[in-house]
Rosetta silent file (secondary structure, phi, psi, omega in degrees, C-alpha in Angstrom):
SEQUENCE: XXXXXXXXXXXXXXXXXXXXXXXXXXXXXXXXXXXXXXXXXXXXXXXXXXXXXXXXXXXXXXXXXXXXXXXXXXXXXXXXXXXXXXXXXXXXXXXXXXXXXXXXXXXXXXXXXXXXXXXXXXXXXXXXXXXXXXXXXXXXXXXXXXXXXXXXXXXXXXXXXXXXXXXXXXXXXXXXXXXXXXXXXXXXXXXXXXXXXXXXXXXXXXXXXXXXXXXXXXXXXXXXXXXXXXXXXXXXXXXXXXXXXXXXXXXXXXXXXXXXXXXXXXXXXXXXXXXXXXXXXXX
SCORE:     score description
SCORE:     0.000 S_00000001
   1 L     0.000  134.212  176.907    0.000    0.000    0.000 S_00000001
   2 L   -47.448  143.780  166.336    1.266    3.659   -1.004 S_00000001
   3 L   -42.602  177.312  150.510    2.430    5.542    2.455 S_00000001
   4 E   -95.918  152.589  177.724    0.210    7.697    4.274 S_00000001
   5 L   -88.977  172.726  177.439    0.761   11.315    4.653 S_00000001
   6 L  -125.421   25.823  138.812    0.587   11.763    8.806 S_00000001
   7 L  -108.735    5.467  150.808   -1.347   14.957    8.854 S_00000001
   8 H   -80.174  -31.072 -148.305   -4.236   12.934    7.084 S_00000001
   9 H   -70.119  -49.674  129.355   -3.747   10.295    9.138 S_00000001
  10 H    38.977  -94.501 -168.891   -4.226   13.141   11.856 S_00000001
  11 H   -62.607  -41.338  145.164   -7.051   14.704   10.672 S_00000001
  12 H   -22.470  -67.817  176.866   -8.344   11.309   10.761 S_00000001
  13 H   -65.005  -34.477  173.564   -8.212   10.339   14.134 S_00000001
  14 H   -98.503  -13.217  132.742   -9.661   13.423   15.405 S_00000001
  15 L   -63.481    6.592  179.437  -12.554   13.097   13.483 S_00000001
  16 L  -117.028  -11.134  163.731  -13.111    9.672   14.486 S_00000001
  17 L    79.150   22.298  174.676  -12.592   10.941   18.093 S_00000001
  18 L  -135.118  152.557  167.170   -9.374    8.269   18.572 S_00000001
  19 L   -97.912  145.284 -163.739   -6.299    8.306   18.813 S_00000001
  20 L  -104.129  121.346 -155.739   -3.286    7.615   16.514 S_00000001
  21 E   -69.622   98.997  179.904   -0.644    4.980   17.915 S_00000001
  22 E  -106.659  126.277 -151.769    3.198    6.490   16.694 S_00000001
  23 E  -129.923  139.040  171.395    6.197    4.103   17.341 S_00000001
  24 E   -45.382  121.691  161.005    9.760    4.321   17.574 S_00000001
  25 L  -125.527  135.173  169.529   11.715    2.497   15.032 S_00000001
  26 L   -79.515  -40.152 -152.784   15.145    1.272   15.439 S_00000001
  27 L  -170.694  178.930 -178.561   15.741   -1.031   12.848 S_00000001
  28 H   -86.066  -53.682  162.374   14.281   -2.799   10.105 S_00000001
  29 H   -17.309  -69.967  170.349   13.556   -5.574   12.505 S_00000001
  30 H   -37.694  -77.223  145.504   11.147   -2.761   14.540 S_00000001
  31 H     4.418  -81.976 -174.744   10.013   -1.833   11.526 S_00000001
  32 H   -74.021  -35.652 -177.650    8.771   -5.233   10.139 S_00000001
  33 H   -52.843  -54.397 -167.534    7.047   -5.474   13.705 S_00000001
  34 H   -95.866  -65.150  169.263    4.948   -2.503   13.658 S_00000001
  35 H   -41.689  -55.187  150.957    3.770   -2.719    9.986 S_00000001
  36 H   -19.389  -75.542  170.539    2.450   -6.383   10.976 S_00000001
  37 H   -57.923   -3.012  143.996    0.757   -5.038   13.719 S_00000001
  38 H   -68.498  -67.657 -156.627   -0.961   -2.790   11.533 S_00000001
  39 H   -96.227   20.287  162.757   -1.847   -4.631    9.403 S_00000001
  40 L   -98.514  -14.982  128.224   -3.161   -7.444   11.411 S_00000001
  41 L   -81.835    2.513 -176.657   -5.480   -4.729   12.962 S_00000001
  42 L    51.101   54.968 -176.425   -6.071   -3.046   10.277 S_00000001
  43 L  -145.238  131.370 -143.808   -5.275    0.263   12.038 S_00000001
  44 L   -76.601  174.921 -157.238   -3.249    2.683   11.016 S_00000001
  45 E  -150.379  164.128  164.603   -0.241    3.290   12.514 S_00000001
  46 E  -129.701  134.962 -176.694    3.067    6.280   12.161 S_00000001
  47 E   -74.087  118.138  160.812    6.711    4.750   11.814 S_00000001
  48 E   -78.857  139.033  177.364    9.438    7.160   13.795 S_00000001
  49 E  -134.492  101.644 -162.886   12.879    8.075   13.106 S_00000001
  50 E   -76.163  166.483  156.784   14.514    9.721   16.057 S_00000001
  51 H   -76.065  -32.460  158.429   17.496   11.943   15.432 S_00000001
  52 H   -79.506  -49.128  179.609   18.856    9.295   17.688 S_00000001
  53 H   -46.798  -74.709 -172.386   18.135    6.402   15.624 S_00000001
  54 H   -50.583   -8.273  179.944   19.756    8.484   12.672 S_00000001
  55 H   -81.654  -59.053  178.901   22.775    8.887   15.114 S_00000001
  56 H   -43.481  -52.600 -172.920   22.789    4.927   16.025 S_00000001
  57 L  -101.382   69.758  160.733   23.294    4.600   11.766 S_00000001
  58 L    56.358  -20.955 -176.723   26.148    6.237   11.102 S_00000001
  59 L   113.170    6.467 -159.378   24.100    9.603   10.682 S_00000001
  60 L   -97.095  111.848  157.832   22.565    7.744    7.302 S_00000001
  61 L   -39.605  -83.644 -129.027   18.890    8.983    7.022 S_00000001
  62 H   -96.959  -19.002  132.429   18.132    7.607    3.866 S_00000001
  63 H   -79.100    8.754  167.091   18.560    4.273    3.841 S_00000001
  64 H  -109.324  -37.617  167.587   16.555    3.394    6.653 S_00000001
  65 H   -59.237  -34.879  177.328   13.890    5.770    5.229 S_00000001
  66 H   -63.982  -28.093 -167.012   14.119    3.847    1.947 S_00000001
  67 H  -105.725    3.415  157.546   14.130    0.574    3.573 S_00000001
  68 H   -91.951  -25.839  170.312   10.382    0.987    6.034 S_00000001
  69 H   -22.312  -79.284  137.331    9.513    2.243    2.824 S_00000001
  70 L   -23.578  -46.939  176.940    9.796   -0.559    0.984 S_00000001
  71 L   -76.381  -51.246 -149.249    8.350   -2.580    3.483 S_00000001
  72 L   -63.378  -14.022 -170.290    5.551   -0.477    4.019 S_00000001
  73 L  -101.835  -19.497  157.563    4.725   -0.332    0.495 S_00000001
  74 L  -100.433   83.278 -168.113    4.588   -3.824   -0.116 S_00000001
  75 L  -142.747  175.643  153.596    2.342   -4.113    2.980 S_00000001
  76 L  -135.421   32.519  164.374   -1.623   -3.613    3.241 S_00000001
  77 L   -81.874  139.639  158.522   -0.399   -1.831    6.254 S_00000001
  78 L   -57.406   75.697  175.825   -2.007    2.270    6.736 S_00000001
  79 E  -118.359 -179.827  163.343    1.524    3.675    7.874 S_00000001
  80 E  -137.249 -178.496 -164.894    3.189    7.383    7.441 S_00000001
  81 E  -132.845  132.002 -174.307    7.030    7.709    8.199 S_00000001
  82 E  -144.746  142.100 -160.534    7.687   10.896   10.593 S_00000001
  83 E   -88.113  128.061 -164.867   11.116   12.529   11.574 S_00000001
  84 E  -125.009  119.757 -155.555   10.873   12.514   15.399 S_00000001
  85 E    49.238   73.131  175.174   13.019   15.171   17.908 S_00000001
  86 E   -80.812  121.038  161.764   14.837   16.537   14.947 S_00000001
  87 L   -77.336  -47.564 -161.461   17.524   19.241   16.607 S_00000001
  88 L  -108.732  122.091 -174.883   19.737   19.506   13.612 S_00000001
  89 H   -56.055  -14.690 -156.916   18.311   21.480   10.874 S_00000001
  90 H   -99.929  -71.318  175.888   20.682   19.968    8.384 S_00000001
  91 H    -1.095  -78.538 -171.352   18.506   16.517    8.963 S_00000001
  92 H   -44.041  -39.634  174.711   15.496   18.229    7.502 S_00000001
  93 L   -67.416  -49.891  120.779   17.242   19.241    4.654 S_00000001
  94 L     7.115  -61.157 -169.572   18.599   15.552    3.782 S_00000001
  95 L   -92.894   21.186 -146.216   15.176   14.490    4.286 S_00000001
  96 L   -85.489  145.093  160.137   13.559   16.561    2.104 S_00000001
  97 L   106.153    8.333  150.976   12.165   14.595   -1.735 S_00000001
  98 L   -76.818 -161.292 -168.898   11.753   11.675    0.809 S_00000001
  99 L   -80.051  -31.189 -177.831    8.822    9.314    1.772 S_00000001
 100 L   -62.225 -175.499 -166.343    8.703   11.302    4.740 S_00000001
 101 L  -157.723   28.872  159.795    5.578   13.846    5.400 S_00000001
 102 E   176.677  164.032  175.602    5.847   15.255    8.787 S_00000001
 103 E  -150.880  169.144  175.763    8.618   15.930   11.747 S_00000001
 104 E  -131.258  107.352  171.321    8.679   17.052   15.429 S_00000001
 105 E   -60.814  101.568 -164.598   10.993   19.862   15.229 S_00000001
 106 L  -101.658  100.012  136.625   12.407   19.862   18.944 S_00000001
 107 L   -53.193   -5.771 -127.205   13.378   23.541   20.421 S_00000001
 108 L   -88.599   -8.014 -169.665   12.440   22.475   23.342 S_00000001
 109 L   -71.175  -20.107 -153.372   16.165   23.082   24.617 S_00000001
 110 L  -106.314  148.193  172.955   16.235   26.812   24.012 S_00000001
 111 L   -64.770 -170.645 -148.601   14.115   29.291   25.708 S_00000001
 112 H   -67.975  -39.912  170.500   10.785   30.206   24.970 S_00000001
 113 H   -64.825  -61.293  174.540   11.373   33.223   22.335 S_00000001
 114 H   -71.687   -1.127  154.990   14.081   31.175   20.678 S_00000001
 115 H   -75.016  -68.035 -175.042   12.063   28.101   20.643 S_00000001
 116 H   -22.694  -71.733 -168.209    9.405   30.089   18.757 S_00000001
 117 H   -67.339  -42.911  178.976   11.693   31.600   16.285 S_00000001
 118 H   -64.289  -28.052  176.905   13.671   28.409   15.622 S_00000001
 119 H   -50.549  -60.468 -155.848   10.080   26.432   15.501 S_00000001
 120 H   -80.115  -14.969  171.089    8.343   29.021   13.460 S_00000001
 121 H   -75.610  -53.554 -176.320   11.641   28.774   10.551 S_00000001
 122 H   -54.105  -41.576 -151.842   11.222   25.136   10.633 S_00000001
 123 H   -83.541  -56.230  137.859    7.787   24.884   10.310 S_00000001
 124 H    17.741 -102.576 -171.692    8.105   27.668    7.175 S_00000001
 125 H   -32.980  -45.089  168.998   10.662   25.789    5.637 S_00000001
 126 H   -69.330  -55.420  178.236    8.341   22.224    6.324 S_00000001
 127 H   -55.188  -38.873 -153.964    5.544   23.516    5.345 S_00000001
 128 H  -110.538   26.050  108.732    6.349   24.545    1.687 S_00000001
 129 H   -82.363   18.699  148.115    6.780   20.526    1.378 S_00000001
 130 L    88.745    7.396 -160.986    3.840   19.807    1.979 S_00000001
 131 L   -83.816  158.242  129.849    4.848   18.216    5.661 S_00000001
 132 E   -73.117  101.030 -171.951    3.038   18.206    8.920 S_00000001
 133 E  -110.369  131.464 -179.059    5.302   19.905   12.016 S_00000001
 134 L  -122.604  109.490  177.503    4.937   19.045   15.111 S_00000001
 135 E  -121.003  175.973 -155.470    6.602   20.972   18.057 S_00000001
 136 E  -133.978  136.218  134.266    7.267   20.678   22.018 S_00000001
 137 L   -70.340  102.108  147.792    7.172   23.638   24.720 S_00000001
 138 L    92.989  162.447 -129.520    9.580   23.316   27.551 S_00000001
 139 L  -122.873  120.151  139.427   11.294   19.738   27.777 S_00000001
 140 L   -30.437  154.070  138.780    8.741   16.045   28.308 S_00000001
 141 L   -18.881  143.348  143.608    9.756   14.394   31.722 S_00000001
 142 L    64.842   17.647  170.802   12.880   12.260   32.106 S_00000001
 143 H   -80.032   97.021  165.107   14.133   13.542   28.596 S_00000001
 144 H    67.094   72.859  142.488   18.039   13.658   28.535 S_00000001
 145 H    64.657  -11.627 -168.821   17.570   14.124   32.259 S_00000001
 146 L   -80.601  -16.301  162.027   16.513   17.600   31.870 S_00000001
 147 L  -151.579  154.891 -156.308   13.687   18.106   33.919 S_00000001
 148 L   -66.354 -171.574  173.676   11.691   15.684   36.689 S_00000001
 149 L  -110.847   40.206  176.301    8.299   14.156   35.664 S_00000001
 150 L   -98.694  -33.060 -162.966    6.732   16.586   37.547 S_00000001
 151 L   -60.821  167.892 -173.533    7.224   19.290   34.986 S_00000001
 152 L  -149.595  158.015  141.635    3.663   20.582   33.197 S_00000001
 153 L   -95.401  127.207 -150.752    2.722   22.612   30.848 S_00000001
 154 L   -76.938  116.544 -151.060    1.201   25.707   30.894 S_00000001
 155 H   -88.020    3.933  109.012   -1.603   26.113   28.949 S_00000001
 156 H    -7.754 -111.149 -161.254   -1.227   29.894   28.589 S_00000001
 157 H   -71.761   -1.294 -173.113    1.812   29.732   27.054 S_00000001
 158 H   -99.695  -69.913  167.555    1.341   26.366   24.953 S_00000001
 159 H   -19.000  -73.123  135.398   -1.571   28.555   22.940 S_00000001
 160 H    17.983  -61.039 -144.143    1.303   31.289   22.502 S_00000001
 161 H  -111.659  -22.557  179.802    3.400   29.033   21.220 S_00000001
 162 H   -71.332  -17.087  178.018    1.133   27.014   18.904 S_00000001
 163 L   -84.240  -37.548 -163.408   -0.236   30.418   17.409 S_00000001
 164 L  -103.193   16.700  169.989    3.305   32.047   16.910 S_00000001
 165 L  -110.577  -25.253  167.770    5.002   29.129   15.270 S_00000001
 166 L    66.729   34.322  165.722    1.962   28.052   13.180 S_00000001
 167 L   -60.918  154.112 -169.181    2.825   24.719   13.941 S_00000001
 168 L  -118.198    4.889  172.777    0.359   21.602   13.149 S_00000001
 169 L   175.029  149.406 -169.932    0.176   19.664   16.577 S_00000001
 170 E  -122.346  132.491  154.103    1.983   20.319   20.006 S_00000001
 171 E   -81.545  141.299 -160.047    3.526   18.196   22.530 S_00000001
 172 E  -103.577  131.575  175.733    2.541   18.602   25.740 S_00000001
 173 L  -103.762  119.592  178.767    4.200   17.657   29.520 S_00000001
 174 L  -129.849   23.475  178.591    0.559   16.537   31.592 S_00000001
 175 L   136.880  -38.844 -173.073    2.159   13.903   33.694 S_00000001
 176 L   -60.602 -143.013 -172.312    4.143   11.094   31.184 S_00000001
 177 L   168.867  106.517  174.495    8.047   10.549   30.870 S_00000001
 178 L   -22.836  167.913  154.615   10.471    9.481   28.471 S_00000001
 179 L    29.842   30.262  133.075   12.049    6.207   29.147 S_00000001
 180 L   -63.668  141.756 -171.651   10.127    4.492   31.549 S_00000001
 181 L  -122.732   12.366  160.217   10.127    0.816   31.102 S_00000001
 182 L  -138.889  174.264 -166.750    6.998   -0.036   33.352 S_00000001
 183 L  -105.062  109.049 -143.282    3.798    1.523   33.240 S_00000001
 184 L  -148.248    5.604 -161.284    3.417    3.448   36.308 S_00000001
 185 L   -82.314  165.801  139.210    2.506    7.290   34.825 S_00000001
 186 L  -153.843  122.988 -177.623   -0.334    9.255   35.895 S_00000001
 187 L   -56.177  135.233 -165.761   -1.987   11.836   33.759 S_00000001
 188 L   -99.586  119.740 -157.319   -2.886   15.059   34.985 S_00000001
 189 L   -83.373  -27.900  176.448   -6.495   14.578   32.729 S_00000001
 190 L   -61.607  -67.022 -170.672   -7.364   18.317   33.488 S_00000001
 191 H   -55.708  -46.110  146.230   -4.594   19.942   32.379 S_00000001
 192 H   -27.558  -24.697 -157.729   -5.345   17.958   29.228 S_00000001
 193 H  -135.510   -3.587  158.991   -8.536   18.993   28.582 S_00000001
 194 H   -85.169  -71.056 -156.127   -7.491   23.168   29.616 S_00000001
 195 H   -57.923  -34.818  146.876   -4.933   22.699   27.415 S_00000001
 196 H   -15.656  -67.352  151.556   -7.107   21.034   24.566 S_00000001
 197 H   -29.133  -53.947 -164.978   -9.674   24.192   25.347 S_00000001
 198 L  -119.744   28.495  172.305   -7.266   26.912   24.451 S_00000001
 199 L  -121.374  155.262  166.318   -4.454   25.568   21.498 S_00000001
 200 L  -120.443   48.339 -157.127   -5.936   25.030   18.162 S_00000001
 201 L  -120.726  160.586  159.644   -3.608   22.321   17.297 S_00000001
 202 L   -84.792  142.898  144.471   -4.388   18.253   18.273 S_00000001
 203 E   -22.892  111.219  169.903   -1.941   16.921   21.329 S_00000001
 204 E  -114.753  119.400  158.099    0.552   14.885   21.293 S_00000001
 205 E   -77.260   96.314  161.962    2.145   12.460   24.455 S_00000001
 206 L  -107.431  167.003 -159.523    5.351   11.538   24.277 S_00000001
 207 L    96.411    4.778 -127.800    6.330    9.034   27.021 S_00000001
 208 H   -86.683  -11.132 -144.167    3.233    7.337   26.264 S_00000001
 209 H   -91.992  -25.428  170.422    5.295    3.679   27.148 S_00000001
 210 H  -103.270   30.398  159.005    5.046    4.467   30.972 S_00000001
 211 L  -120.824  127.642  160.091    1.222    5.269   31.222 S_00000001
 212 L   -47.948  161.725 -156.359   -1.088    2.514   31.748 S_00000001
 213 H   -96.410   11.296  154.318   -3.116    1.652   29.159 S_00000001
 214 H   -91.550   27.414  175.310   -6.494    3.165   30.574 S_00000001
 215 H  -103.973  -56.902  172.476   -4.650    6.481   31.564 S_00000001
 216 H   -25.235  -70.657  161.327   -4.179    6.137   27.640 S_00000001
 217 H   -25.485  -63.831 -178.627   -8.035    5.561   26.855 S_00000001
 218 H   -43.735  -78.722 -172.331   -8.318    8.720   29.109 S_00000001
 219 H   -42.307  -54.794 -165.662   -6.173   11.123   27.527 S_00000001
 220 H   -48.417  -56.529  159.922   -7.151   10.373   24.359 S_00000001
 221 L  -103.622   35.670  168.626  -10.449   11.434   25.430 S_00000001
 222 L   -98.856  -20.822 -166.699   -9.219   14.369   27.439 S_00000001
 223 L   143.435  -22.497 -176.232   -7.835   15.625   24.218 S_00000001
 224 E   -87.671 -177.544 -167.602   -4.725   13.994   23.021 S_00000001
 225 E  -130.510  -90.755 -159.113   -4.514   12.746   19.174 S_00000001
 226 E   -93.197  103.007 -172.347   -0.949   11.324   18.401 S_00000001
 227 E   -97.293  117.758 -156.183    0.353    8.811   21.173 S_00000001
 228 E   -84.275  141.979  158.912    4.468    8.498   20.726 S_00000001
 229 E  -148.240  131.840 -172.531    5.671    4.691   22.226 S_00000001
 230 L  -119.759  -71.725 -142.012    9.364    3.745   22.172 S_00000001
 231 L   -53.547  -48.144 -163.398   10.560    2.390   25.081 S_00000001
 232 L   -76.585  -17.779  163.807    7.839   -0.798   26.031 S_00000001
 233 H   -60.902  -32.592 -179.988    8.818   -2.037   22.281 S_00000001
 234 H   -94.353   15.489  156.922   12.277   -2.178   23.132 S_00000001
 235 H  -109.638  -15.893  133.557   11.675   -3.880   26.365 S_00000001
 236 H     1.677  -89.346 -117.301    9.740   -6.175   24.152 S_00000001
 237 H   -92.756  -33.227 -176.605   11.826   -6.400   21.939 S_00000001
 238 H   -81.493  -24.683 -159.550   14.758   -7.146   24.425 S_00000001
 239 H   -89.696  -64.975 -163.297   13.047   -9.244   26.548 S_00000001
 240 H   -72.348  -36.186  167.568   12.690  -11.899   23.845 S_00000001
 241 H   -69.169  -27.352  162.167   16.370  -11.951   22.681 S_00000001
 242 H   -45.169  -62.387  173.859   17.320  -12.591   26.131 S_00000001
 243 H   -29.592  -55.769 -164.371   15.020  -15.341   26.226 S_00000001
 244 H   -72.531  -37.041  179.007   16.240  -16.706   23.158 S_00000001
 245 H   -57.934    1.384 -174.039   20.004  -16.269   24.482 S_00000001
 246 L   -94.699    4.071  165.803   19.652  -18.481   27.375 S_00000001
 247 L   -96.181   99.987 -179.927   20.101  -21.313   24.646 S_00000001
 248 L   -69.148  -17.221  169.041   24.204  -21.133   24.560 S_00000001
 249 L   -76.073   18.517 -170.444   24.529  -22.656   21.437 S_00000001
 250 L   -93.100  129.276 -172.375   22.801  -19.824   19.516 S_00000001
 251 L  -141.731  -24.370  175.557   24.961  -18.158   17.281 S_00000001
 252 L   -63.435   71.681  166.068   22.440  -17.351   13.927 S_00000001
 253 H    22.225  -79.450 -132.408   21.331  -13.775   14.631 S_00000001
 254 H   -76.829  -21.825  176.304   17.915  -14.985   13.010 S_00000001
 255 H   -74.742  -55.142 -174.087   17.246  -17.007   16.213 S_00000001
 256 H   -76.834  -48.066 -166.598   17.078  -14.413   18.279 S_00000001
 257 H   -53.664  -73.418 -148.852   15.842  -11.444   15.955 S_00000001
 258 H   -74.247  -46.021 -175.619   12.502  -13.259   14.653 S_00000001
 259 H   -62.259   -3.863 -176.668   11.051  -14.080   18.474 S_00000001
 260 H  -115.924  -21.166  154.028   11.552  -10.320   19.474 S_00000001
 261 H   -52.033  -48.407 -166.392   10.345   -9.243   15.873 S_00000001
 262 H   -77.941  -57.020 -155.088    7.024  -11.257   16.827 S_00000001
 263 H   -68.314  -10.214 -176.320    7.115  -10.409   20.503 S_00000001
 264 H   -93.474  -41.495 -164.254    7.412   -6.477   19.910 S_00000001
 265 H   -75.674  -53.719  178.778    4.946   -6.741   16.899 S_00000001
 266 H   -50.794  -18.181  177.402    2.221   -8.620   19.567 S_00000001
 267 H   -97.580  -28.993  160.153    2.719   -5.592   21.991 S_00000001
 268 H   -77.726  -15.907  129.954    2.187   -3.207   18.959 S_00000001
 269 H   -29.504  -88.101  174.578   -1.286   -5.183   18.240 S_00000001
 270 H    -5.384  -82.521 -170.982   -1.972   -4.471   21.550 S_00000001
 271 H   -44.471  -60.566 -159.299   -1.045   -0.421   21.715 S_00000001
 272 H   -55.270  -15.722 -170.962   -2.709    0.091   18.580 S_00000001
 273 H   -90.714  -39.780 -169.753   -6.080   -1.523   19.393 S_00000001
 274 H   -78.934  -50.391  178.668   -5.907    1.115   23.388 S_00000001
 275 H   -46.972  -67.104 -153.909   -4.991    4.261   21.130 S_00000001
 276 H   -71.039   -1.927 -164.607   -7.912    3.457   18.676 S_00000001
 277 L   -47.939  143.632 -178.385  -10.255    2.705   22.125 S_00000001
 278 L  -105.274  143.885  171.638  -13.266    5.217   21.447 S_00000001
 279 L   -75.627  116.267  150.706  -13.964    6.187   25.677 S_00000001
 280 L   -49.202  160.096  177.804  -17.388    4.913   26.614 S_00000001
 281 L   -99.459  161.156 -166.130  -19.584    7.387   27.555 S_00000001
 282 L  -112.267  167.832 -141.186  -20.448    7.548   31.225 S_00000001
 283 L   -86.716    0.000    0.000  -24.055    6.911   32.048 S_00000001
């Protein structure tokens, strides 16, 4: 199936009043995992490419965009392929006459005026390729250490910043955290649903891998749209090559690799079916 772009799939989801599942990919392996899991729910799904990931490969973009491509295209998976905490500006350029269609332009380092202005270039610059930009106010939780999982965002200033960057969804700090490996968050659902009130952008979660998954269900109908998961695939994903490594004669990659391809693609069934949950109504 041709990609998706991932502001329809977007506009999608918030008119179906669900949310859209977006997953970290590491590898082709990750990859192959997630596309499965699409298309064995038939629910659509967006592939990520971290500015770390592109670090992990040498710095080479464009053959790991070429090669979920590929899969994705011989697939009858729904996916879109989106550039995820992009820093370095030169990235964007590199990725530009690719498959990809949206990025989350990360500022989040710099203060609030110089977040804007570096945001509001990118976004420019995104925009007259046809992309979907996605930016962050103020740092998620547990991200490179920089602030507790305490931090919030103000929803005041997240309006602000979503007006004066012209940006096309915002992430938000209500309560998640990077790089938790159990699920243990709790959402502040309020702040969600203030913040929700006054931006005119859909939400995004990052962290989403340490909130249970009906503090997911919740958010989703508090307000968020696009729910980022990294981390519980890679404990997935990790979990099963251990497993397999406790056999000492194992020496064929291929042993290990295809049980943590299946066991990460059965946990991304899984996400993708609590993101699409539509919230019962309450009685």
């Amino acid at each position: 199936m041709p990609l998706a772009h991932t502001g329809e799939l977007m506009r999608d989801a918030v008119g179906s009043g669900v949310g859209l599942a977006a997953f970290n990919v590491i590898s082709l392996e990750h990859g192959e995992a997630i596309i499965e899991a699409a298309e064995q729910t038939q629910l659509p799904a967006v592939l990520q490419i971290s500015e770390n990931c592109i670090k992990f490969h040498h710095g080479r973009l464009k053959p790991l965009v070429s090669g979920l491509a590929a899969l994705a295209e011989s697939s009858h998976a729904c996916v879109s392929l989106h550039l995820d905490h992009i820093e370095d500006e030169r990235i964007l350029r590199e990725a530009a006459g690719t498959a990809i269609t949206s990025v989350m332009f990360d500022g989040s380092r710099l203060g609030f005026q110089d977040n804007v202005a570096a945001t509001r270039d990118a976004a420019r610059w995104a925009h007259l390729r046809g992309w979907h930009v996605e930016a962050e106010l103020g740092e998620i939780g547990g991200k490179n250490g920089a602030h507790a999982p305490g931090v919030r965002t103000d929803p005041v200033e997240a309006a602000r910043f979503a007006a004066d960057t012209g940006v096309d969804s915002l992430a938000v700090a209500v309560g998640s955290s990077h790089a938790m490996t159990a699920q243990t968050a709790r959402l502040d659902h309020d702040l969600i649903a203030r913040i929700r009130a006054v931006v005119g952008v859909p939400l995004v979660l990052h962290g989403s891998s340490g909130v249970p998954d009906d503090e997911v269900v919740l958010a989703v109908a508090s307000g968020m749209v696009k729910i980022n998961l990294g981390t519980i695939l890679n404990v997935a994903f990790t979990g099963a090559v251990r497993s397999a490594l406790a056999a000492p004669d194992i020496v064929d990659p291929r042993a290990y690799l295809a049980p943590a391809r299946m066991e990460t693609a059965a946990v991304a069934c899984r996400l993708l079916q609590v993101v699409a949950t539509r919230p019962v109504a309450a009685p």
